[in-house]
N, C-alpha and C positions, 0 to 999 in steps of 0.2 A: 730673218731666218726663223726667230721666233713667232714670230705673226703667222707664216706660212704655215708651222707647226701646229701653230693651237687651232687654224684654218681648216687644218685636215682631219685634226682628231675632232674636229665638231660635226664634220661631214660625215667622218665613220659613227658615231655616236648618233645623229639623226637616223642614219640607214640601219642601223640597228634595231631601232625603234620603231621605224616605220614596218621591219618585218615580224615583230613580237605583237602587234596590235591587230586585234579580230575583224577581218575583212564585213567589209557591209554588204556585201553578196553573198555571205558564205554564214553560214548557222541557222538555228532557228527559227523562224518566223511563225509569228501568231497568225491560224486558220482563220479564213474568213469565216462567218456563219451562215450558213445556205439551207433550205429546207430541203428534208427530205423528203425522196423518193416516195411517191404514196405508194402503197402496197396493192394488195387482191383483196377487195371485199370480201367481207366472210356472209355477206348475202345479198339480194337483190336492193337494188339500187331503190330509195322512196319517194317518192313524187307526189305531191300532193295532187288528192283527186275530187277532181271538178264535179260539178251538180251536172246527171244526167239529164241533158235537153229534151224536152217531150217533140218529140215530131209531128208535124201538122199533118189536119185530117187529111188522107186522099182525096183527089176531086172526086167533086161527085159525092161523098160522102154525104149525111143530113150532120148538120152541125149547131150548137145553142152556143147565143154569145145574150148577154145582160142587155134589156134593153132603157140600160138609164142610169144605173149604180154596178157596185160588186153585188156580186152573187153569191151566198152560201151552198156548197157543193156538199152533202152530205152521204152519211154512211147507210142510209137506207132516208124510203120516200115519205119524210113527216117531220114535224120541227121536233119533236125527240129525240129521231138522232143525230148523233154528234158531228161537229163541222168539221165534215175532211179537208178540206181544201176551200180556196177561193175565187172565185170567175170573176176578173178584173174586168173594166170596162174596155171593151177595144178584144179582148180575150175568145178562143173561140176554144171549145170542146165537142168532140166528134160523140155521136148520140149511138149508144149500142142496144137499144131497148126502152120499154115503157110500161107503166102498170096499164092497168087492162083498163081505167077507167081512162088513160091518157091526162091524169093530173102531175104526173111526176115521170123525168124522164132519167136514164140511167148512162152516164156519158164515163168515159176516160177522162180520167183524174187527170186534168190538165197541171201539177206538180209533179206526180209519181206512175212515173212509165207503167204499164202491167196491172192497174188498178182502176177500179172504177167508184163511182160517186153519183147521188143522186141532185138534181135539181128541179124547184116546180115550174113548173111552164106557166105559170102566170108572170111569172119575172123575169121569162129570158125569150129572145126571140130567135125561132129555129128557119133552117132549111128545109129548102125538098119535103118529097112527100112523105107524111111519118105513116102511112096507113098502111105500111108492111114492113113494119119495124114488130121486131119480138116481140112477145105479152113478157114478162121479165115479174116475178115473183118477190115479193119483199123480204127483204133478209128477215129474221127474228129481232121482236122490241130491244133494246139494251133491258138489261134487269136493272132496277131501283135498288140501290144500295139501299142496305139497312139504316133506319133512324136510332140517334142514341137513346132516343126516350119512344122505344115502343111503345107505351102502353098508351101514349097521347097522337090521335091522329085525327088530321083533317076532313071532314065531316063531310063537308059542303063548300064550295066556289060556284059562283054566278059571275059571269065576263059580260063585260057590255064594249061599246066603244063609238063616241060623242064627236061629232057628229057620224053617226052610219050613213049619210049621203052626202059624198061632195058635190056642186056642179063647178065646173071651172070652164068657162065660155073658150072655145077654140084650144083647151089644153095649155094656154101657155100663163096660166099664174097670175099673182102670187096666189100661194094655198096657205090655208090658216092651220095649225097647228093642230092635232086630233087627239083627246085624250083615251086612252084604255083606262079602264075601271074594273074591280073584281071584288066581290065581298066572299071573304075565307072563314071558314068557320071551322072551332076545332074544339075537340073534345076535352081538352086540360091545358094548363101550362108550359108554352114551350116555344123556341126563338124559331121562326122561319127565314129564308132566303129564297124571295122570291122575282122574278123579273118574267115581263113581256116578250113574246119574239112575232116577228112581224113579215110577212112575205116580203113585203117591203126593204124592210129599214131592218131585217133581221132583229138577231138576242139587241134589246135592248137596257140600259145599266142594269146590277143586280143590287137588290136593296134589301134589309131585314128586317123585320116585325116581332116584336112579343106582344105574347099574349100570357095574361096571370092567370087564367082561370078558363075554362069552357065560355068561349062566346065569337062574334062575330067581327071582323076588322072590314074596316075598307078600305083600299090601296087603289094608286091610277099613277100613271104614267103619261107625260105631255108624249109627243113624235109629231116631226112632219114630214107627211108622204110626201115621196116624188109624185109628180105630176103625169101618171098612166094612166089609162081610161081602165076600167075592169074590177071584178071583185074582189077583194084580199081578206086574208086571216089573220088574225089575232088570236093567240093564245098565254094562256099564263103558265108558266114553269117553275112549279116551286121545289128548290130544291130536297130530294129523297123520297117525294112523293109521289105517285102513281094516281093523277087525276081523271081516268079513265071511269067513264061512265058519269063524269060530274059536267056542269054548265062550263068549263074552262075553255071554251072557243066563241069569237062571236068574229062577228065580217062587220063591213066597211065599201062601199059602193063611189067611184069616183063617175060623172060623167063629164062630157064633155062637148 
């Protein structure tokens, strides 16, 4: 009887218990963590933007493409001005005009849509008939920056360039290398930076010179031409100075 007894009050005692203790479906539970919602931009969306493609000439158009290397495309028709752009091999640029002598022709900037650039026509090989193509105007020189030591200027340049006649039998090489040479002459002491450019083979390295005292340097540069038949220039460009009217140009004669 006593067994039965403490049987029961243990029953009641469990059920007791089991109703005083916090249900596992019932309370609090910790939030998962989910991102939020994104909002409205508070302005247009950014997208990085791609290099405008230049579009090819129309048919029909007269076109220059390099007939053998890159080409310097520049900002007016003379190796003064500065190089806009580049006409890679394989490259073409549609031709919108020419100087009146037909040494330089005036094409769209094949980099920059809406712009044009000048290239000489000894170094590139064109389309179609150019002989009612525009007379087209030379832009204005770039101006010559100021030197820091005005009171010392360059006097005198004499260009040459060894051998001035290649012959290369049937155009196909090897060619031996060609030197340019220039004797500078200058009025007092003062550091130059000067370098070659070449129809060719373009701005060739740039290099410096002092000079202590009023006198004459000589300077030359190796290059080896490509292998085109025709006449090319060489010129000396020293930097801040305005060689105009001095011997600072001589040619070079390839046959074949």
């Amino acid at each position: 009887m006593n067994s039965r007894r403490w049987a029961l009050l243990s029953l009641a005692v469990a059920l007791v218990l089991a109703c005083n203790l916090p249900s596992l479906t019932s309370g609090t539970v910790a939030p998962t963590e989910t991102p939020a919602a994104a909002g409205p931009s508070n302005g247009p969306t950014q997208t990085p933007t791609a290099t405008q493609p230049v579009s090819a000439p129309p048919a029909g158009a007269p076109i220059a493409s390099p007939n053998g290397q890159p080409v310097n495309c520049r900002t007016g028709p003379g190796l003064t001005y500065a190089v806009a752009a580049i006409l890679q091999v394989g490259q073409t640029a549609e031709i919108v005009g020419k100087l009146s002598d037909g040494t330089w022709l005036e094409v769209k900037n094949p980099t920059l849509p809406g712009n044009v650039c000048w290239v000489s026509t000894s170094v590139v090989t064109t389309s179609e008939d150019l002989s009612g193509l525009q007379i087209v105007a030379a832009p204005p020189t770039p101006p010559i920056p100021p030197t820091a030591e005005a009171a010392v200027t360059v006097t005198d340049v004499s260009v040459s360039v060894s051998p001035s006649t290649i012959g290369v039998p049937g155009c196909m090489g090897p060619i031996q290398p060609s030197t340019a040479s220039a004797a500078i002459t200058v009025s007092g002491p003062i550091k130059l930076e000067w370098h070659f450019e070449t129809e060719q083979n373009g701005a060739l390295p740039i290099h410096s010179v002092n000079f202590t005292k009023a006198m004459t340097k000589d300077v030359s540069q190796s290059f080896t031409p490509p292998v085109t038949a025709g006449k090319y220039r060489v010129e000396l460009i020293i930097d801040g100075f305005n060689l105009k009217g001095m011997n600072a140009v001589a040619f070079y004669e390839i046959h074949c």
